[in-house]
C-alpha positions, 0 to 999 in steps of 0.5 A: 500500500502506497503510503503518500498523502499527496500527489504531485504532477508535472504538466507542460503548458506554454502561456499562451494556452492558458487562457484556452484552459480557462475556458476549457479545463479538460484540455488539462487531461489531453496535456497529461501523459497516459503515465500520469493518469495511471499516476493519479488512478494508482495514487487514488486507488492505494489510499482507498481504505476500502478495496471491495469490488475492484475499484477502478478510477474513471471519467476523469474530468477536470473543472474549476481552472482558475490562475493568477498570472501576477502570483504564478499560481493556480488550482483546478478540480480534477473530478472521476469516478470509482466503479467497483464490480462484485463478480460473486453478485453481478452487483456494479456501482460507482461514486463520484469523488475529485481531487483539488489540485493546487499549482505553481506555474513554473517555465511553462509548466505546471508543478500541480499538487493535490491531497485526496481525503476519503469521504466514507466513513470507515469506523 
């Protein structure tokens, strides 16, 4: 079990896309490489507490992109969905969830950071 708290990804973005992302913000997911979406479907997955009916992340959808220019700073939303499948009941089900990430925009690039808090209680 992956024991990280935080998640942090690299993403190139020359400035004059940035705006384009403002407007629209799952321009983000075409930036990211296939390795950094399994990076974050991994990084979700191992701080699941609870594994039952092999939770998988999907529909990755990014909202909320906003940046300042003066501070070099910004935040998006990254929302997805984990979908679970019990074989031995043919049962399926999915909840939504996302991660904030915070960023610093450094030579074009993107230097993003996110913590993921499990909503369900396990106690």
């Amino acid at each position: 079990m992956n024991m990280e708290t935080n998640i942090h990804i690299k993403i190139p973005l020359p400035i004059f896309l940035m705006a384009e992302c403002r407007q629209h913000p799952n321009m983000i997911l075409a930036l990211l490489t296939e390795d950094q979406k399994r990076q974050v479907q991994d990084f979700v997955f191992d701080n699941l507490t609870d594994k039952d009916g092999s939770p998988e992340v999907t529909d990755l959808n990014v909202k909320r992109f906003q940046f300042d220019g003066e501070r070099h700073k910004g935040s998006f939303r990254l929302h997805f969905q984990i979908s679970r499948r019990f074989c031995c009941s043919d049962i399926t089900g999915c909840n939504d969830d996302y991660l904030d990430f915070t960023f610093d925009y450094v030579k074009e690039e993107i230097h993003a950071s996110a913590h993921y808090f499990q909503w369900n209680l396990d106690n």
